[in-house]
Each structure stands twice: as C-alpha cells, then as structure tokens.
N, C-alpha and C positions, 0 to 999 in steps of 0.2 A: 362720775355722773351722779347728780340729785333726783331726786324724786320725789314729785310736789305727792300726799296723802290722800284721798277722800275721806270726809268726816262728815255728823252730823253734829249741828249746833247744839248744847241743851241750854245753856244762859250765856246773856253777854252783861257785863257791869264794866262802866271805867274805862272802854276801849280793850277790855281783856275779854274772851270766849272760851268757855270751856266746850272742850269739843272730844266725842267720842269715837272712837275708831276699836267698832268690835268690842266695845267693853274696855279697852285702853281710854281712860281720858287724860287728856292733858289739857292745859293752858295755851293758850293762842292770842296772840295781837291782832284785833281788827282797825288799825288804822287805815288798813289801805280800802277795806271794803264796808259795807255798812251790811251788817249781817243778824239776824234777829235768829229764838231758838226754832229750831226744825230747820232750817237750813242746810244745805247739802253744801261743804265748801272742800278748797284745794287747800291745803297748808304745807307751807316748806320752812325751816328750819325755824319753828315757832311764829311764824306772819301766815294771815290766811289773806293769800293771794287770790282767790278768786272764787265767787258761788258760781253752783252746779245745778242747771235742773235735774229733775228727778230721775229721766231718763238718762244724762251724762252721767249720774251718781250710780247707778245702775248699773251699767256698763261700764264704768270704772269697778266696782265692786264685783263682778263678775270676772275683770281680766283681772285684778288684782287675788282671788282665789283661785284662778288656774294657778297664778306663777305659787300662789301657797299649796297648791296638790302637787307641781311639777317638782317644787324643792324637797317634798318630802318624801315622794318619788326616787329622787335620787339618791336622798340621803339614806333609806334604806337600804339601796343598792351597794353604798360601800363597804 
C-alpha cells in the first residue's frame, strides 16, 4: 500500500515544488496541479497529486501524528 503525504508549499520554479513535511523538504513535480507557496498539497512518489484546504491539511496532520505516537508507542513496548 502507498500513502499520498501532506505537505506545505514553500516555492514552485520550472514545474518543480519544494515542499515541507515537518521540516523534511523535498522536491516535488507539480504538473498535475497548479500549486503556489503556502499551499497545503498531497504528494506521492515525488508528483503532488492534489491541494488540501486548510481544514483537510489539518486533519491529515493530526491523523498522521496519532499513527507517529501509536508507532512509538509500540516500539517502546518491544
């Protein structure tokens, strides 16, 4: 199974976005979408598939740090 990211835009030049997640940034293709900086987007395997309002960004980001408490969680546990 994939799992598309939430990120925030900080520049796009060239059809490329640099996009941060948590302080991780990486490089991203925006051909598919037209995405400007402060932007809330999906990205899977380097293509950002799709913007986020504020509240889906939100909500993603909140389920996505449960599953980061629940793994650490466990991984303690072993």
């Amino acid at each position: 199974m994939c799992v598309a990211m939430p990120g925030r835009v900080l520049s796009v030049k060239d059809g490329v976005a640099r996009v941060d997640f948590d302080g991780n940034v990486i490089e991203a293709r925006a051909d598919l979408v037209q995405v400007a900086p402060d932007d809330r987007v999906l990205v899977h395997a380097g293509l950002i598939i799709q913007k986020l309002s504020v509240t889906e960004a939100e909500e993603m980001d909140a389920i996505f740090a449960e599953l980061r408490k629940m793994t650490e969680q466990t991984d303690e546990h072993r």
